[in-house]
C-alpha positions as CSV (number, residue, x, y, z in Angstrom):
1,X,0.0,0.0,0.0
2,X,3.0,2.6,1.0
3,X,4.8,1.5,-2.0
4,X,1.7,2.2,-4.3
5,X,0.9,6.1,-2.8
6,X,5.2,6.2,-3.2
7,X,4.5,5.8,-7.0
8,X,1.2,8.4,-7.2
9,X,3.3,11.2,-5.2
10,X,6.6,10.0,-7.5
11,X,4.2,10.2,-10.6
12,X,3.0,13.7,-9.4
13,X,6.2,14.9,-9.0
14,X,7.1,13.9,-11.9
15,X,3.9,15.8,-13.6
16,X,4.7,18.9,-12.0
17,X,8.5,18.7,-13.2
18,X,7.0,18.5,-16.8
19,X,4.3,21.3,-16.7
20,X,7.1,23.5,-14.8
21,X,9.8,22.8,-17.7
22,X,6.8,23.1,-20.5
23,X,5.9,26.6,-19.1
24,X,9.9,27.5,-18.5
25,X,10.1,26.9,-22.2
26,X,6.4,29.0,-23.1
27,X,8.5,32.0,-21.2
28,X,11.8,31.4,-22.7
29,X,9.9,31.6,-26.5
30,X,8.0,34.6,-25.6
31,X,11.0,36.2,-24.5
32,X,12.6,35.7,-27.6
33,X,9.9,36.7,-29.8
34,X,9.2,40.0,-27.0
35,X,13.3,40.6,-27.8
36,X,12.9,39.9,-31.7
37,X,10.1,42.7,-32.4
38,X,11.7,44.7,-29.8
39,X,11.1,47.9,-32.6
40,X,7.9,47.3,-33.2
41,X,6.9,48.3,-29.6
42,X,5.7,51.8,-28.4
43,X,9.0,54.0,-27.0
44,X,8.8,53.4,-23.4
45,X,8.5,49.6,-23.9
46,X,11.8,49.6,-26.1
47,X,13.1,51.2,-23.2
48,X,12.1,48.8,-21.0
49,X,13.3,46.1,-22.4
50,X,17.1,47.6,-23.6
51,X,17.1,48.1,-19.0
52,X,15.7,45.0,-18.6
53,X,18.2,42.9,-20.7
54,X,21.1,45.0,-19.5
55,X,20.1,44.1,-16.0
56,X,19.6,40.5,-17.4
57,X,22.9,40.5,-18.6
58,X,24.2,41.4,-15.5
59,X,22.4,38.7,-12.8
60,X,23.9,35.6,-15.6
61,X,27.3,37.1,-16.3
62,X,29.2,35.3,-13.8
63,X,28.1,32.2,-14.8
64,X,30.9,32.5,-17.9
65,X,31.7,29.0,-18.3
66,X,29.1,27.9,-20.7
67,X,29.1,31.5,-21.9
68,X,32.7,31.7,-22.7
69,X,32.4,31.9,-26.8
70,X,29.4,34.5,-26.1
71,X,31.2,36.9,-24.2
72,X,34.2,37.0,-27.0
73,X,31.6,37.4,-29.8
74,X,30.2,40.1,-27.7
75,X,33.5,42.1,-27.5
76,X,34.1,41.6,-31.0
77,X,30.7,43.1,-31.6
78,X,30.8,45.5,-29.3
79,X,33.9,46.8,-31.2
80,X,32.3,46.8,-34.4
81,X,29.3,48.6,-33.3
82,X,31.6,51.5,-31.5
83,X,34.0,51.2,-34.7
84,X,31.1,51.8,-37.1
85,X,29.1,54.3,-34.9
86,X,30.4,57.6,-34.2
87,X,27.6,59.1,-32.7
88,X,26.8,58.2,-29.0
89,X,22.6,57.5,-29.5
90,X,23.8,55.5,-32.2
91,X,26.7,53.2,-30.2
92,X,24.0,53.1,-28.1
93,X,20.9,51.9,-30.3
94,X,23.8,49.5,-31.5
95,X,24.5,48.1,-28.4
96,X,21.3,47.6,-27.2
97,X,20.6,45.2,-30.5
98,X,24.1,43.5,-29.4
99,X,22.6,42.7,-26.3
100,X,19.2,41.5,-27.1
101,X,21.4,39.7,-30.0
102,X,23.5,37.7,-26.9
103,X,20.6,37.7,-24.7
104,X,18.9,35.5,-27.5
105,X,21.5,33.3,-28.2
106,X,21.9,32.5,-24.0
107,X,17.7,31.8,-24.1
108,X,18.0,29.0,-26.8
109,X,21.1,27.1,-25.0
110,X,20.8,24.4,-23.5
111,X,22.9,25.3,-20.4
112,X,24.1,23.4,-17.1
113,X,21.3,23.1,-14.3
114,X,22.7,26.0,-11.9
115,X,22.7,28.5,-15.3
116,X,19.7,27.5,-16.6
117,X,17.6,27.6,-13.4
118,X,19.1,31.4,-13.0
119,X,17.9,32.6,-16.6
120,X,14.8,30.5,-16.5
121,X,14.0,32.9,-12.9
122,X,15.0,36.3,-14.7
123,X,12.7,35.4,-18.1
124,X,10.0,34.9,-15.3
125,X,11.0,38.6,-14.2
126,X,11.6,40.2,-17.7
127,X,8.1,39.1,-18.7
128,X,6.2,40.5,-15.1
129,X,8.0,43.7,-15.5
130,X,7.5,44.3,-18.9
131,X,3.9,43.4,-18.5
132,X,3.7,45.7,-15.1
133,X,5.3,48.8,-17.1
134,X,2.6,48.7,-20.0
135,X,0.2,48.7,-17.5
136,X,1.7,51.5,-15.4
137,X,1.8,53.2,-18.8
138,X,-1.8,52.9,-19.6
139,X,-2.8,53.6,-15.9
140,X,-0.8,57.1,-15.8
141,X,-3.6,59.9,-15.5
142,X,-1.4,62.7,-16.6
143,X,-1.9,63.7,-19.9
144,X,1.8,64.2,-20.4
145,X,1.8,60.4,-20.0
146,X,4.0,58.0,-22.3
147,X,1.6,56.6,-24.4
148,X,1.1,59.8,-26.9
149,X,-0.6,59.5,-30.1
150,X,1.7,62.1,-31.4
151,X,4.7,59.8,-31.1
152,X,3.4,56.3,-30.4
153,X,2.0,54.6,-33.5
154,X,-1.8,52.8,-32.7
155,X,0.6,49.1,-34.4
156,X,3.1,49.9,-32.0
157,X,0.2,50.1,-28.9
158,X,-1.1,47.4,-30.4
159,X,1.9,45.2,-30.7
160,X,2.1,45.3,-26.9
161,X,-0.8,44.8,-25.9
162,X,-1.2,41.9,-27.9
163,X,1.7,40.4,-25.9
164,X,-0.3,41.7,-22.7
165,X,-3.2,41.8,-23.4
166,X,-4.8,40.5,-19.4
167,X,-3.2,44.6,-18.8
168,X,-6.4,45.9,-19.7
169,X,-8.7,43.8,-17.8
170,X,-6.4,45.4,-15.0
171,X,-7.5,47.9,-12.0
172,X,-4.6,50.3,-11.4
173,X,-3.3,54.2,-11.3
174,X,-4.5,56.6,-8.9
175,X,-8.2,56.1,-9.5
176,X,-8.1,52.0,-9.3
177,X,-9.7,52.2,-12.8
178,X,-9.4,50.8,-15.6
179,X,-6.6,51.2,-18.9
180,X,-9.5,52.0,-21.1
181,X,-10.8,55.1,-18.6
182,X,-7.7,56.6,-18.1
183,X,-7.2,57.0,-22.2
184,X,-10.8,58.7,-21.6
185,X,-9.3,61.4,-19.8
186,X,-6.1,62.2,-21.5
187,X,-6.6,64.3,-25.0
188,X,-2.9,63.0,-25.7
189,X,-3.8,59.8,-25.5
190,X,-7.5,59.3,-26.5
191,X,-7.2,58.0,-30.2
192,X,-6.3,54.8,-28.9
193,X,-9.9,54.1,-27.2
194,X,-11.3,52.0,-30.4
195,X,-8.4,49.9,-30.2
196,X,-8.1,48.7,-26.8
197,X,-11.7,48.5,-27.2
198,X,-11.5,46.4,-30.2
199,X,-9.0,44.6,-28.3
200,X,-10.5,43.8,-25.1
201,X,-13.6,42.7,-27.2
202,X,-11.4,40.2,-29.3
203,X,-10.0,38.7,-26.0
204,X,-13.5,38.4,-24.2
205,X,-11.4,40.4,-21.1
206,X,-15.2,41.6,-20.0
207,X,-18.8,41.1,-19.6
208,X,-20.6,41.5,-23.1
209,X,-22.9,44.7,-21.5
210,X,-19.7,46.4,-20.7
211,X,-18.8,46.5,-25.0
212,X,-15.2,46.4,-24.7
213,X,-14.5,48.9,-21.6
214,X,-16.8,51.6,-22.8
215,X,-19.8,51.4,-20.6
216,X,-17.7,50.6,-17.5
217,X,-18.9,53.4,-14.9
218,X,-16.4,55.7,-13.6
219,X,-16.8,55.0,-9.9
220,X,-14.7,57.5,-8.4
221,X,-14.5,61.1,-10.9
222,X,-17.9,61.6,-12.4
223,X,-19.6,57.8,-12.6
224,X,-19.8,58.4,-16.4
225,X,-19.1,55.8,-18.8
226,X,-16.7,56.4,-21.9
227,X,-19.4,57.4,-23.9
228,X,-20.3,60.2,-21.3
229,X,-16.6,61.4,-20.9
230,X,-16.7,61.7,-25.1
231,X,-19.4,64.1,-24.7
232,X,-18.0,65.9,-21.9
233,X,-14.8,66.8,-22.7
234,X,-13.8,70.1,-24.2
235,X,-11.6,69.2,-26.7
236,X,-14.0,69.0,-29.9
237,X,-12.2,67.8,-32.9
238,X,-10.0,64.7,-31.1
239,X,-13.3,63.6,-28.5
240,X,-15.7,63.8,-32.0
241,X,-13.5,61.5,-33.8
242,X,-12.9,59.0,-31.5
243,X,-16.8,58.8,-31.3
244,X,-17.1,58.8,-35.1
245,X,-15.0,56.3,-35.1
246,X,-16.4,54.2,-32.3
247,X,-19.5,54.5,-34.5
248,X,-18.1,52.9,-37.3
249,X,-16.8,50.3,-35.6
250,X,-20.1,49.2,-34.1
251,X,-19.1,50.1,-30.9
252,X,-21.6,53.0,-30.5
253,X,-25.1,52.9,-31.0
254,X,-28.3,55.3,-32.1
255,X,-29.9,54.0,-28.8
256,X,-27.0,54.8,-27.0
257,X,-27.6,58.6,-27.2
258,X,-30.8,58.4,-25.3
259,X,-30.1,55.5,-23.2
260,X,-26.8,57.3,-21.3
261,X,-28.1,60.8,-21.8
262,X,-25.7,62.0,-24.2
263,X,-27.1,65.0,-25.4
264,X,-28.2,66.3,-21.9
265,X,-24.8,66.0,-20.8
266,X,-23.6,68.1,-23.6
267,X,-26.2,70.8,-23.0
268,X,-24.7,70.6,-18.9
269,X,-21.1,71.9,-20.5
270,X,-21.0,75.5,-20.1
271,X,-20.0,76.2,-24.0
272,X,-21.7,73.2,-25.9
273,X,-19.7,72.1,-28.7
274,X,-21.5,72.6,-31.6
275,X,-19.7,69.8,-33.6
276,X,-20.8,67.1,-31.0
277,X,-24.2,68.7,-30.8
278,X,-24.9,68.5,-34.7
279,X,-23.1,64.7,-34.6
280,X,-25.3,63.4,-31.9
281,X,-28.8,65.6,-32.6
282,X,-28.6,64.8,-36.7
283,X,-28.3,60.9,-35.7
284,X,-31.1,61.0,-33.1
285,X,-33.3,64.1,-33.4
286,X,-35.7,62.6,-31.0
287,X,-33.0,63.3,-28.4
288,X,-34.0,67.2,-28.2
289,X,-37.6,66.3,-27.1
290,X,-36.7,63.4,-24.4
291,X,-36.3,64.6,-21.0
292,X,-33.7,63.8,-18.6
293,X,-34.7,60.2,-16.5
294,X,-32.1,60.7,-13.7
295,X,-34.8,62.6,-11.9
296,X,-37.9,61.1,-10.4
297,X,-40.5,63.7,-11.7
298,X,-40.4,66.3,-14.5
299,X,-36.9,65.5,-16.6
300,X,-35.1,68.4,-18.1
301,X,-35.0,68.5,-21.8
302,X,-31.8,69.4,-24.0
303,X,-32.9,73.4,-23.9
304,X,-33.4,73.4,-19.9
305,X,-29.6,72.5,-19.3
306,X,-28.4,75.0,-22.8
307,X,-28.4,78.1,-20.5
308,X,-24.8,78.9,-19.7
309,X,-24.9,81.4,-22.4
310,X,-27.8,82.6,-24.8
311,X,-25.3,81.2,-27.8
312,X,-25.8,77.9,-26.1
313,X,-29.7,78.5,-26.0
314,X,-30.1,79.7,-29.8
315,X,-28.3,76.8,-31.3
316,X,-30.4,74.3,-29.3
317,X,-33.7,75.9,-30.0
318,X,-33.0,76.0,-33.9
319,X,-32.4,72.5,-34.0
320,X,-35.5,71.9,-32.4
321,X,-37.7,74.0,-34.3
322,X,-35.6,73.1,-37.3
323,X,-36.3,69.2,-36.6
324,X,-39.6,69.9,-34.9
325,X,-41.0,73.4,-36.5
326,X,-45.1,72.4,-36.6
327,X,-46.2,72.2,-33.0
328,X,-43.1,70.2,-30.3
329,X,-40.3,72.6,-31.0
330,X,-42.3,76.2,-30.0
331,X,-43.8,73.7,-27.1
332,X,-40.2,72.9,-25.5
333,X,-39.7,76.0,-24.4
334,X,-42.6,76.2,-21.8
335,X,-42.2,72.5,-20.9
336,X,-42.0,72.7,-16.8
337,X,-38.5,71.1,-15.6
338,X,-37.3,69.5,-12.4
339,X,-35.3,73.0,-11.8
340,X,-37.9,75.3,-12.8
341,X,-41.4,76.4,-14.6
342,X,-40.2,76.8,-18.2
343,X,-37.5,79.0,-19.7
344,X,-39.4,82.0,-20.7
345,X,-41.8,82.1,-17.3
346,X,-39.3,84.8,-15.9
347,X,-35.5,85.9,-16.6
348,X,-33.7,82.3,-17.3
349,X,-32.4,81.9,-13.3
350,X,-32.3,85.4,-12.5
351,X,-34.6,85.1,-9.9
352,X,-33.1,81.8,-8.6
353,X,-29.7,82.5,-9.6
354,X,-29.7,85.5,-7.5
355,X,-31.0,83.1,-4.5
356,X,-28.5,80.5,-4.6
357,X,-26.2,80.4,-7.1
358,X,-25.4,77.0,-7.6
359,X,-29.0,76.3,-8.3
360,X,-28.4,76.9,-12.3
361,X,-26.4,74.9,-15.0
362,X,-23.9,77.9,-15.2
363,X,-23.0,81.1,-13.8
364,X,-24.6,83.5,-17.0
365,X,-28.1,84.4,-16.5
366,X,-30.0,86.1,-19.4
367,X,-33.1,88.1,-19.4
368,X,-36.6,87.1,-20.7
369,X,-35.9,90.0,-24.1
370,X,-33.1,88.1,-25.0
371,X,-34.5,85.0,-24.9
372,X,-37.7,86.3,-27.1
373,X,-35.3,88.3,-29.0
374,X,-33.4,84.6,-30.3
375,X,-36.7,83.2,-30.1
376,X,-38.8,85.4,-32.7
377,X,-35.6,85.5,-34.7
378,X,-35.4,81.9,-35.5
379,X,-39.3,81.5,-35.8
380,X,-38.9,84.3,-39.4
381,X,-35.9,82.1,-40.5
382,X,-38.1,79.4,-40.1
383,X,-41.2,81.1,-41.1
384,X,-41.7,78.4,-44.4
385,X,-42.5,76.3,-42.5
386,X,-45.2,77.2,-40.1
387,X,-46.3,76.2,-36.7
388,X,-49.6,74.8,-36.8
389,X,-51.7,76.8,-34.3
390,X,-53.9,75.2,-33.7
391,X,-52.5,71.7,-32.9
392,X,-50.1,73.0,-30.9
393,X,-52.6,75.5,-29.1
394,X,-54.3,72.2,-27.9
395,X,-51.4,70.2,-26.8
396,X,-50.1,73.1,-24.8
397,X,-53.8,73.7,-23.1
398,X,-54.0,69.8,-22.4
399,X,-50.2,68.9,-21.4
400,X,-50.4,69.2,-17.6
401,X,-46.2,69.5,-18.2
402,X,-46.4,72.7,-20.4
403,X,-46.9,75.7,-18.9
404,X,-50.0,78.0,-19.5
405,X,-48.0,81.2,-20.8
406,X,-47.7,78.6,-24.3
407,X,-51.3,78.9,-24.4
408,X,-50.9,82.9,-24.1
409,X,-47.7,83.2,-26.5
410,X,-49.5,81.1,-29.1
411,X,-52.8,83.2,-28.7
412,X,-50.7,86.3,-29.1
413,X,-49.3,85.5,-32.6
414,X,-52.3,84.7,-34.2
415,X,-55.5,85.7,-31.8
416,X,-58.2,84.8,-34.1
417,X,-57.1,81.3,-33.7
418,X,-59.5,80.8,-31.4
419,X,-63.0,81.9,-33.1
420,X,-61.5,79.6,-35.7
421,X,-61.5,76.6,-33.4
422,X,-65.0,77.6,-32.3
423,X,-66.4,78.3,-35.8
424,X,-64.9,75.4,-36.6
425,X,-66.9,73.3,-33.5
426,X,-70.1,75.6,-34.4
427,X,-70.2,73.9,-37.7
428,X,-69.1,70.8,-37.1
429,X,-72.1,70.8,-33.9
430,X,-74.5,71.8,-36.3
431,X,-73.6,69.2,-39.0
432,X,-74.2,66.6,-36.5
433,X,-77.8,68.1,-35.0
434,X,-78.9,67.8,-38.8
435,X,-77.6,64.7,-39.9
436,X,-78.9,63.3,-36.4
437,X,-83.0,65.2,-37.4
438,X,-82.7,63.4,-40.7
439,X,-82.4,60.2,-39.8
440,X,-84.8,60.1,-37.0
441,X,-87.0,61.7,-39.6
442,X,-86.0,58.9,-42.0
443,X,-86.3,56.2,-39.1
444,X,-90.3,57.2,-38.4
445,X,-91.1,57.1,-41.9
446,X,-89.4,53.5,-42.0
447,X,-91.7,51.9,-39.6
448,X,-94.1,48.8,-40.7
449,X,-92.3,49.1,-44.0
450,X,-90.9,46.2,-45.7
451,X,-87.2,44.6,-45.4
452,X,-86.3,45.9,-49.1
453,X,-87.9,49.3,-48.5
454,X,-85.7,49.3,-45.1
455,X,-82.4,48.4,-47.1
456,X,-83.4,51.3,-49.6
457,X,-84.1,53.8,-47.0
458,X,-80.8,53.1,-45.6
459,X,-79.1,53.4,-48.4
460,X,-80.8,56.6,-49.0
461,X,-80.1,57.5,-45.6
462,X,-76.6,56.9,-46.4
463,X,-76.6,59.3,-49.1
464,X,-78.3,61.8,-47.0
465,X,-75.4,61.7,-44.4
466,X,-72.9,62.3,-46.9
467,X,-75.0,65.2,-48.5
468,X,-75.2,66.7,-45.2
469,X,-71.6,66.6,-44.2
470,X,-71.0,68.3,-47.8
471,X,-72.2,71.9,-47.5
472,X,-72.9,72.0,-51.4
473,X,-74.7,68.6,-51.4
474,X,-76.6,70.0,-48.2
475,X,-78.2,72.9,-50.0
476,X,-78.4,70.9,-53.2
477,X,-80.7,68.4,-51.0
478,X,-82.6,71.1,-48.9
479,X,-84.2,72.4,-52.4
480,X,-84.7,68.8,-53.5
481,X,-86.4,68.6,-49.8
482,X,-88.5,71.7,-50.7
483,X,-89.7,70.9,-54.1
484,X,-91.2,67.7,-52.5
């Protein structure tokens, strides 16, 4: 019995020794191939890896028995490259190759035990500390960080991370956050969102909701996703084509806009970017007339938040009277808010401005003439196309969520609207009495009669409707009446 648990733990042993060697060996290739594309890595990784062999060098030197024919190649080399180079960041470039050269050459020897167990421990090291200094990299939340679009190329980014790719599936930095939202708040280095993206969704490194990265939640700045830091960010042209191209990837969607927000949190930035606005508003105009659903009554539309300055305001109303120019887009700005009545009630925040002034979306109030002054100005630029009155008249008396001064503005620019609406319900009253008189008329005359004579009667009665609701037909049938 001892003899046969003897041969499971030798057997085990023996298993272990074998998976230990096989993964020595994994290492050793990586590190060749890592040392082999050494130039088509980013700038700080080449750098990383020239110290790291150096130092690599260093811990298996004195182990020059077996190494012996390396170390005179080396020094003929080494004069070569000196001989040849005259400048020092050249003798320098040169040796660094020399070394990656040797180091190499030492990783596919088969050495003596007490060599090979010291190199097979500092490949184990080369690789961690490589691997650690990409991810310090990506995790730096200065924007004068190493990875810069400017100088890095997205292959050479991509070439490491390819070798790395677990870094980006990796809390770190400051913030404990991930890669992917540190590149979201560094201009420098925010091109290379759609490919870690892309990345991280090629090596399933998280849950399909969270698309790569991109809708991880910021839990410690502003608990915005990627999507929302786009949007946020000042700098127009390099934030707008990152989300252009994140749209062309698939990455970002139509419902997206409205799902996260997108174009409320725009309208929060005190100086909108126009270029966003038009990106995200031409690709979902539904998004100006959806209010805000982080608040448990009356959202805020797009308009309620575009009050930092009356720039902000105008461009925001034109696109909704431009998208919406019958009966929504005059109605938006009366809608009632969570903040306040609607944006024409009184001065925009003067009154609460002046009360607490936090209370606002920015620090500019504006008084009610310029608002009516912007206002009346886009209406004649917009005149072809005219509201309808009286449509939006009745939404705006009906819509417990639009204020009663629509009612009064509408009312203003055309007042007879109203004696239209009841000449129009006069008639239509009247119409009805009549057609109602004729049949019961019709209905009298019908009784006893026979089940044909019924079926012609209603057909006649039929036609009588529809001469009644015709005014023409309804005189042409009064004199018909009268000759009878």
């Amino acid at each position: 019995m001892d003899e046969m648990i003897d041969d499971r733990q030798q057997q085990a042993e023996a298993a272990e020794q074998i998976a230990a060697a096989a993964e020595v060996r994994r290492q050793r290739v990586e590190l060749i191939i890592v040392l082999e594309k050494h130039d088509e890595f980013h700038l700080r990784t080449r750098n990383k890896i020239d110290e790291l062999v150096e130092e690599f060098l260093t811990v298996t030197k004195d182990d020059s028995t077996n190494m012996l024919h390396i170390s005179i190649y080396d020094r003929q080399q080494q004069a070569e490259a000196e001989a040849a180079e005259q400048e020092q960041i050249a003798a320098t470039a040169a040796e660094c190759r020399r070394q990656r050269v040797k180091l190499i050459s030492i990783l596919k020897q088969n050495n003596d035990p007490r060599t090979r167990n010291k190199i097979d421990e500092s490949v184990g090291s080369f690789l961690t500390r490589t691997k650690d200094d990409i991810h310090a990299m990506l995790c730096d939340s200065k924007d004068e960080a190493p990875n810069d679009s400017n100088r890095d190329t997205e292959a050479e980014i991509e070439t490491a991370l390819r070798f790395f790719p677990e870094v980006l599936s990796r809390r770190g930095g400051p913030y404990n956050m991930y890669p992917i939202q540190y590149l979201a708040i560094k201009a420098k280095a925010l091109s290379f969102i759609p490919l870690v993206a892309r990345l991280a969704l090629e090596f399933s490194l998280f849950e399909e909701k969270e698309r790569g990265g991109l809708l991880l939640e910021d839990i410690h700045l502003s608990r915005d996703n990627i999507l929302q830091i786009l949007v946020r960010q000042d700098v127009e042209d390099t934030y707008l084509n990152v989300m252009i191209q994140l749209r062309q990837m698939g990455y970002f969607n139509k419902e997206d806009i409205q799902k996260y927000s997108l174009v409320l949190r725009l309208c929060e930035c005190r100086g909108i970017s126009e270029k966003k606005f038009r990106f995200l508003v031409e690709w979902d105009p539904t998004s100006l007339i959806k209010t805000d659903g982080r608040y448990e009554q009356n959202g805020s539309l797009p308009l309620h938040f575009a009050t930092s300055t009356i720039q902000d305001f105008r461009m925001v109303f034109e696109y909704g009277i431009r998208y919406y120019p019958k009966k929504k887009g005059i109605s938006l700005l009366f809608q009632n808010s969570y903040y306040r009545t609607n944006l024409v009630h009184n001065d925009i925040h003067i009154d609460e401005w002046k009360k607490n002034p936090r209370c606002g979306f920015g620090p500019t109030p504006f008084r009610k003439v310029h608002v009516m002054k912007v206002v009346e100005d886009i209406l004649i630029r917009y005149s072809d196309t005219p509201i309808n009155i009286t449509e939006a008249l009745i939404t705006a008396a009906i819509d417990k969520d639009i204020h009663l001064d629509c009612v009064y503005f509408l009312l203003r620019r055309e007042p007879d609207v109203v004696m239209k609406l009841m000449l129009s319900s006069s008639i239509l009253t009247s119409l009805k009495l009549e057609s109602n008189d004729d049949n019961s008329k019709k209905d009298d005359s019908n009784d006893g009669g026979s089940s044909s004579d019924n079926n012609m009667h209603s057909v006649n009665d039929n036609d009588d409707l529809m001469a009644t609701t015709n005014p023409k037909k309804r005189k042409r049938k009064k004199r018909e009446d009268d000759e009878k």
